[in-house]
Steps between C-alpha positions, in 0.01 A plus 500: 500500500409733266130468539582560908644839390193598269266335664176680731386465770906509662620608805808693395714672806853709454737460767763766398658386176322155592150402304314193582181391304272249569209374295333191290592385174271432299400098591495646827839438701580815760865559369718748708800734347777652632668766276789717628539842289809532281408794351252771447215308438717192387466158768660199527309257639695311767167238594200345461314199651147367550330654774324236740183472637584747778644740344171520250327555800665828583534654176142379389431686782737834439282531168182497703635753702535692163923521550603453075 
């Protein structure tokens, strides 16, 4: 999960106190992370899954569109 949270290219969007992150690791599975903030720049993160084909789709496509 770690390498999600380093990792570039990533799509990485704050929704209020709310941070999700997607991006590959590094053999080249499209993890996605849901952190909630817990304090100031402390998160806890409350998910992460495998994104599926779909998904890598839209935020392969979200990086074209040059959205980081």
């Amino acid at each position: 999960m770690l390498q999600v949270l380093r990792a570039r290219p990533r799509i990485r969007q704050h929704l209020g106190a709310v941070l999700r992150i997607a991006a590959p690791t590094a053999d080249g599975q499209w993890i996605a992370v849901a952190l909630v903030e817990d304090g100031d720049d402390e998160y806890l993160v409350v998910g992460a899954r495998q994104l599926d084909p779909a998904e890598v789709d839209v935020v392969t496509k979200m990086l074209e569109g040059g959205q980081r």
